[in-house]
N, C-alpha and C positions, 0 to 999 in steps of 0.2 A: 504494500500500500504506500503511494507515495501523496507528496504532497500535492502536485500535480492532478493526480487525480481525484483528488478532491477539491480541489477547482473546479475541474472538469465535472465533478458531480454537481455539484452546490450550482451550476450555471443551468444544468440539463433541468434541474430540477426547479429551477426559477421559469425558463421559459415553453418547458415541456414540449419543445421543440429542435431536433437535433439540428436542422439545418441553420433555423436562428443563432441556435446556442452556440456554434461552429463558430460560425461571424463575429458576433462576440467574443470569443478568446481566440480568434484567428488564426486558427485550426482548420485542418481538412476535416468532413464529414466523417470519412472510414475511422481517419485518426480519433476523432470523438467515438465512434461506436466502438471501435476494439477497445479506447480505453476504458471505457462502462463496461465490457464485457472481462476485462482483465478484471476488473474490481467485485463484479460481481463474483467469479470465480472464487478469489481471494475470502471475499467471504460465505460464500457457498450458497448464497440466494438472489434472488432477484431483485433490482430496484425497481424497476419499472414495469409497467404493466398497461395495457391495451383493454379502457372496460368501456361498455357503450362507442364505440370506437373513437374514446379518446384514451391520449397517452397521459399518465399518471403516475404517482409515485404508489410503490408497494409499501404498505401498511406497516413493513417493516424498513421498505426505507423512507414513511415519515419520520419514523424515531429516529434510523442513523441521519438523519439530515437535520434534524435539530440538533444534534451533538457535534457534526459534523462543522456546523454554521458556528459555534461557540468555538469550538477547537481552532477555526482558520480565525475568526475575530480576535481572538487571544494573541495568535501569532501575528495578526497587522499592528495589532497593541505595542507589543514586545517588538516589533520593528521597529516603530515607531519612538518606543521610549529608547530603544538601543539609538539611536540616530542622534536623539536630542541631546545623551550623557557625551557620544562622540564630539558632537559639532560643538556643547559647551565645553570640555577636555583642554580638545585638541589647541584651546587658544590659550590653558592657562598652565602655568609653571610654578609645580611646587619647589619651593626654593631654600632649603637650609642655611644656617650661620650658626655662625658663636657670638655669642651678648656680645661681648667686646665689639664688634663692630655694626652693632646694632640701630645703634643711634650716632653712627658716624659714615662710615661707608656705604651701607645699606641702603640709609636714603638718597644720597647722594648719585650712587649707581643709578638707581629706577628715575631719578630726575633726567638725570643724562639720557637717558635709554627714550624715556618717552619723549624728551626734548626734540633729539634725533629723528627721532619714528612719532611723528604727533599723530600720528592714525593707525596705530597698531593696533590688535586687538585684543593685544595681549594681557594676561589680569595674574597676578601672582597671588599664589597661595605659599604665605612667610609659615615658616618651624624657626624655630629658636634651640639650640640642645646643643649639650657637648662633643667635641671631636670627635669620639668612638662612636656614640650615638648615630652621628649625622654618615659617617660610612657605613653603619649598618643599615640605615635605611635608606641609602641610595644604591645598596645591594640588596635591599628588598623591594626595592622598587617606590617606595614611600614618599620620597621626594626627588625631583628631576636635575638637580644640582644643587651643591652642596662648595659652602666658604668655609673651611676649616685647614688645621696645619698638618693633618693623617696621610700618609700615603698608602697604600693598596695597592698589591699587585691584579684586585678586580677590578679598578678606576683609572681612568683617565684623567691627568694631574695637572695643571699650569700653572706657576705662581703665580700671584695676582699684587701682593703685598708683603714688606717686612716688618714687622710689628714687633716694637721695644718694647723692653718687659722691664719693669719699676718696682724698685722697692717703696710700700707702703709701711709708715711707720707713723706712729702719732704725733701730733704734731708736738706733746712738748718730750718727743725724742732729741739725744742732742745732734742725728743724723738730719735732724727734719729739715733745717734750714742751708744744708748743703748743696751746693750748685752738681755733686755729682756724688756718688759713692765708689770704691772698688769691691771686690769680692770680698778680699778679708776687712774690711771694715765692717761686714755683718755675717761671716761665716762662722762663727761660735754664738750668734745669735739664738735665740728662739724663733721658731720659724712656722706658722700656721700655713699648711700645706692643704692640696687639694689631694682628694681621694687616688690611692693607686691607679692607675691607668690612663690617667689625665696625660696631654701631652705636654704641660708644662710640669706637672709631678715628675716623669719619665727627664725632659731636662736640667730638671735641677738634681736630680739623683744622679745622673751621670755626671755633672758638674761638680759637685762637691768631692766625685768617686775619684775623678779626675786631677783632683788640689789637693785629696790627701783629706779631706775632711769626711765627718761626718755630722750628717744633721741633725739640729735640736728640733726634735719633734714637738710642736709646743697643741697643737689639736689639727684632726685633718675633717676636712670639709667637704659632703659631695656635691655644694653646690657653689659658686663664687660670690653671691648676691651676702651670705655669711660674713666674709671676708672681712668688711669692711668695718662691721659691727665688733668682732673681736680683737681688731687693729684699735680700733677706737679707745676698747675697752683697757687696752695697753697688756694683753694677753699675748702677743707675740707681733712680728714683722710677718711680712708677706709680700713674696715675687709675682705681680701680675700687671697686666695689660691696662692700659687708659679703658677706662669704660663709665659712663656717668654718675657709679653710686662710689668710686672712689675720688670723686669732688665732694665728697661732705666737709662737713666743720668737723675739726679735730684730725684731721688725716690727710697726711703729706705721699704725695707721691715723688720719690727721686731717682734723677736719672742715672744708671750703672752704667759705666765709663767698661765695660769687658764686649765684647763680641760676642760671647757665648750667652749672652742674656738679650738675646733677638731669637724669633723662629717667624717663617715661612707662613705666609697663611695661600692656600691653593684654593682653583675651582677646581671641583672634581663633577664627574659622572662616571656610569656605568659603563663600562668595555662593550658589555653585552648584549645591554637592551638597547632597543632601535629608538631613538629620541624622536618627536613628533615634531613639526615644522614646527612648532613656536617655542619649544626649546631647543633646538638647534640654530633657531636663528638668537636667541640669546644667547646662547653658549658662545656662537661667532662675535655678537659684539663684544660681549667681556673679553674674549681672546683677542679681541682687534685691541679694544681699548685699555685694559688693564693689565693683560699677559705679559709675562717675559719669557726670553729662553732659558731652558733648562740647560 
């Protein structure tokens, strides 16, 4: 039984007319009568039937023809909504980052972009989440591109930016009003760190591994919005990025004068999956506009 032929039925049985109903789906005659008669086979009885010498549906194919008429409606339904979730889709771009550049870069990109393209159709759907986070789900497909410092050997990588990493301290630290810090100036500090796996946990751990130190663990944090509050509270220092809840009152951020306290931030996407025109054509501008060579 295909679907075809229940087309073909649903039409016979509207005009109870083969040669009309031919015209109608634009079909040869024969082609309509073997396919009724395949279907009939199929289900082992007759649809139609010749009473008072008119053509008619069989009693039992009233019944298949009301089920039959639900089952094709359903499916122009379910066309119908499949078409609408496409054509809305296909114009919009889920787009990951990291806080840190949330209220800095972020807008700034999408201003440009639509500056450029004042008629685009494009509409983004923003994630906010950490490094690891935001490659897991642009390996599960979850979001279309992704601003973080992770690299993947299942993603496609370009830099985009190098982002300086600062020591927060309180402000009546006596490092607070310094134009710069070095490493050992806060390396036997106490030190409020983010959760293992982080990519700046990962750099500072190899940095200290590096100098011969080891770090004062002073509390570790799974999220950075914390940070700021326990720097305040003069519970530890802390290595992080400019981001707008470390402009409060009470907390200095200073800039480390070493190289190893900058990391990479990249766009990435998937190797694998096929990007739809209106993330690819974003992907292009950020690589046009922002990218550098690896």
């Amino acid at each position: 039984m295909t679907l075809l032929q229940l087309q073909y039925f649903r039409e016979l049985g509207k005009t109870l007319h083969y040669t009309k109903a031919a015209e109608h789906l634009h079909i040869s005659q024969p082609g309509l009568s073997y396919s009724i008669s395949e279907l009939e086979k199929e289900l082992g009885s007759k649809l139609f039937e010749k009473k008072n010498r008119k053509f008619q549906l069989t009693p039992a194919g009233q019944v298949f023809m009301q089920y039959v008429e639900q089952a094709l409606d359903t499916i122009t339904t379910g066309v119908d909504a499949f078409h609408a979730v496409v054509d809305s889709t296909e114009e919009r771009v889920a787009l990951g980052y990291l806080h840190s550049i949330s209220s800095s870069f972020i807008p700034q990109m999408v201003k440009r972009f639509y500056q450029e393209n004042p008629h685009s159709p494009i509409l983004f759907d923003f994630v906010q989440d950490l490094g690891p986070n935001l490659v897991q789900q642009l390996k599960d497909g979850v979001i279309d591109l992704a601003f973080c410092p992770e690299l993947d050997a299942a993603l496609e990588s370009v830099p985009v930016m190098v982002q300086d990493l600062f020591l927060a301290v309180p402000s009546s630290h006596p490092l607070a009003h310094r134009s710069s810090v070095q490493f050992e100036d806060f390396a036997e500090e106490k030190l409020i760190m983010m959760a293992k796996g982080s990519t700046i946990r990962r750099q500072l751990e190899k940095i200290y591994k590096e100098s011969g130190h080891v770090p004062h663990l002073s509390f570790e944090l799974q999220e950075c919005h914390s940070v700021q509050q326990f720097v305040t509270l003069e519970m530890g220092l802390a290595i992080v990025p400019q981001a707008p809840e470390y402009r409060a009152e009470g907390l200095a951020l200073v800039p480390i004068a070493d190289e190893r306290f900058k990391r990479e931030i990249y766009c990435s996407w998937s190797k694998t999956r096929t990007l739809s025109p209106a993330v690819a054509t974003l992907r292009d501008f950020i690589v046009e506009h922002y990218g550098s060579p690896q």
